[in-house]
C-alpha positions in Angstrom: -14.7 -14.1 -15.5 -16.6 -12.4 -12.8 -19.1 -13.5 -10.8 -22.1 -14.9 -13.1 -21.3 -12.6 -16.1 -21.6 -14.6 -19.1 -18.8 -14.4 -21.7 -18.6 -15.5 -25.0 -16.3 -18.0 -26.5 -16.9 -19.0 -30.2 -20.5 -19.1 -30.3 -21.1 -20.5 -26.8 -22.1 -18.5 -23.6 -20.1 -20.1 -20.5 -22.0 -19.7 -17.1 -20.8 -19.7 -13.7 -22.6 -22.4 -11.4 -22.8 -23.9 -8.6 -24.2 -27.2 -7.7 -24.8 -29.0 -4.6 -24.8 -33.2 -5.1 -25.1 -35.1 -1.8 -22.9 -33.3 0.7 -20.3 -31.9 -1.6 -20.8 -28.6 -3.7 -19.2 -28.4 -7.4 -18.2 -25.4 -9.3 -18.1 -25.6 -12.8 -19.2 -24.2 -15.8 -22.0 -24.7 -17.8 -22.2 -24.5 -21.9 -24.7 -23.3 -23.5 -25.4 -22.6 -27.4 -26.5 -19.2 -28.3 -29.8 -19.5 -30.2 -32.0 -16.2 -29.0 -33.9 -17.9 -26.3 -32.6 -20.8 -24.0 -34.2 -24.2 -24.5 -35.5 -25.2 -20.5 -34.9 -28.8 -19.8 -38.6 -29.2 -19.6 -39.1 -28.1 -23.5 -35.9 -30.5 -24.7 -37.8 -33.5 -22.1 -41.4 -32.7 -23.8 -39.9 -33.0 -27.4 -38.4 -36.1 -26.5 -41.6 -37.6 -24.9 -43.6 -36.6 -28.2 -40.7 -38.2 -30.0 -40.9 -41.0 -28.2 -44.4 -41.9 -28.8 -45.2 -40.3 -31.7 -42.0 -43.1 -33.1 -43.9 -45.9 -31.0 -47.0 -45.2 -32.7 -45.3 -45.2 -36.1 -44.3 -49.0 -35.3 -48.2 -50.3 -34.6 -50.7 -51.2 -37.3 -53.8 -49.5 -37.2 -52.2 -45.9 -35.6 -54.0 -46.6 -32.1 -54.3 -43.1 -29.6 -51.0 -42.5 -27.4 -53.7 -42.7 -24.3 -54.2 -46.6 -25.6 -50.3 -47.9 -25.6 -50.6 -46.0 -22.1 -53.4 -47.4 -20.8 -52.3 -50.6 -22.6 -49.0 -51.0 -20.5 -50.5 -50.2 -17.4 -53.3 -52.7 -17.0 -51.5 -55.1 -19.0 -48.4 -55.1 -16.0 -51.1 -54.5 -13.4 -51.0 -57.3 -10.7 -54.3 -55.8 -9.1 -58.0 -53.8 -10.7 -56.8 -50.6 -11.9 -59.1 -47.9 -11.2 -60.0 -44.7 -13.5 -58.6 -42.9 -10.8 -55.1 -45.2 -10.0 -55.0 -44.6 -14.3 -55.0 -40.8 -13.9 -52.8 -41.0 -11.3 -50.0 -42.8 -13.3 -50.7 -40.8 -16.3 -51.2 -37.2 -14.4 -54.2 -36.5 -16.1 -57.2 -35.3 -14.1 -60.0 -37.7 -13.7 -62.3 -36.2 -16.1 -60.3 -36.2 -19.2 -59.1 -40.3 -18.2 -62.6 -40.3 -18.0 -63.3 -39.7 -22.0 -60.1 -41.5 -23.1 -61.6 -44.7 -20.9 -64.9 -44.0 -22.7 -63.5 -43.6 -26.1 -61.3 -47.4 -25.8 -64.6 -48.4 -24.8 -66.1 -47.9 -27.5 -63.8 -49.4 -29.6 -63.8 -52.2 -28.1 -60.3 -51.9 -26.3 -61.4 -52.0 -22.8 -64.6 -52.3 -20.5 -65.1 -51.1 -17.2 -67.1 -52.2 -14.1 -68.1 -50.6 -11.2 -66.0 -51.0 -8.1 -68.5 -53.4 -5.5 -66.4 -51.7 -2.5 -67.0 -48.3 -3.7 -69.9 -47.6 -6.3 -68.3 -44.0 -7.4 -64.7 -45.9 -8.9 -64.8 -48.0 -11.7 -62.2 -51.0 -12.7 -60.8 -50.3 -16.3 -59.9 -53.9 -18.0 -58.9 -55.0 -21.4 -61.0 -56.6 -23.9 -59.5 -59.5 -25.9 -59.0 -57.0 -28.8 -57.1 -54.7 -25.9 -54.6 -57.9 -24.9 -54.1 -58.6 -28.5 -52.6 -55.6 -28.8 -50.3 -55.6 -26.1 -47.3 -57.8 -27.5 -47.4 -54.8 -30.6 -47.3 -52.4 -28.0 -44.2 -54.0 -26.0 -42.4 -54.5 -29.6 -42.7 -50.9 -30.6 -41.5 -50.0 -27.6 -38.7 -52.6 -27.7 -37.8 -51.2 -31.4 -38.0 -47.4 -30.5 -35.9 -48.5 -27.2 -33.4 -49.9 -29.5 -32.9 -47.1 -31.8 -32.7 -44.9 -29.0 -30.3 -46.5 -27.2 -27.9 -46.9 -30.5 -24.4 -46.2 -29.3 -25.1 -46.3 -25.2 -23.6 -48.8 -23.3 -25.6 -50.1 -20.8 -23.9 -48.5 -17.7 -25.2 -45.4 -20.1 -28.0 -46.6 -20.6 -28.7 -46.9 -16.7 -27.2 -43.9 -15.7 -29.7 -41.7 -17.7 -32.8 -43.5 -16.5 -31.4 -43.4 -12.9 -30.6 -39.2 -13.8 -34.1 -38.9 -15.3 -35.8 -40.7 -12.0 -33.3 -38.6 -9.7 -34.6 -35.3 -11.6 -38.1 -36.4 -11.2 -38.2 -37.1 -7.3 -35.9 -33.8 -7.0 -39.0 -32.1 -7.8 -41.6 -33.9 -5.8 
């Protein structure tokens, strides 16, 4: 093989690549299937997000939003007032579509908000008693979807593809 000039082998392309981890440089080759178009890491990483919570909202009575479980797990680990802002931060969404999801849980009695004393143009988003209620549903989908997930990893697995998935992440920040 040549350079980067793919060749075939039984219904996989092999590429030439190079990769750089820490201080030392690896050469190695690369498979990939042949299927017209190559899948980007970011399409196979979306369909596993919308996996993910699409199979976590399968688990929870009542079919809440994705937004909810979200917004659920953030203000229900929060050890300080969460703003609509620190929200869309977390969730990269830009204030003004947190902003309707915020109003929406409002209204259905999920969370309330109050203005910021300190700062008039931020408001705190909290839970409503209906909004903790459902957060121990929330944390057992999750804990259910985990499991299935994670069927056949061991946890040294397990750990290595969150810690590859952060390591990807911050590579890109």
């Amino acid at each position: 093989m040549l350079g980067n000039a793919p060749m075939a082998l039984t219904g996989t392309r092999i590429f030439e690549s190079s990769m750089s981890i820490g201080s030392q440089s690896i050469r190695g080759k690369i498979n990939q299937p042949i299927q017209g178009m190559q899948l980007m890491i970011s399409k196979q990483l979306r369909k596993l997000k919308n996996r993910y919570a699409q199979s976590v909202l399968k688990e929870i009575p009542g079919k809440p939003g994705e937004y909810l479980i979200d917004i659920i797990t953030i203000l229900s680990s929060a050890t300080q007032p969460q703003t609509q802002k620190m929200i869309a931060e977390l969730l990269e969404l830009d204030k003004s579509r947190i902003a309707v999801i915020i109003d929406a849980l409002n209204t259905k009695g999920y969370t309330y908000t109050t203005l910021n004393p300190a700062d008039r143009r931020e408001h705190f988003v909290f839970l409503t008693k209906k909004g903790l209620a459902m957060q121990p549903l929330v944390q057992a989908a999750i804990d259910k979807v985990n499991e299935t997930l994670y069927k056949g990893m061991t946890t040294d697995q397990i750990l290595q593809f969150e810690g590859l998935l952060v390591r990807l992440n911050n590579n890109l920040v």
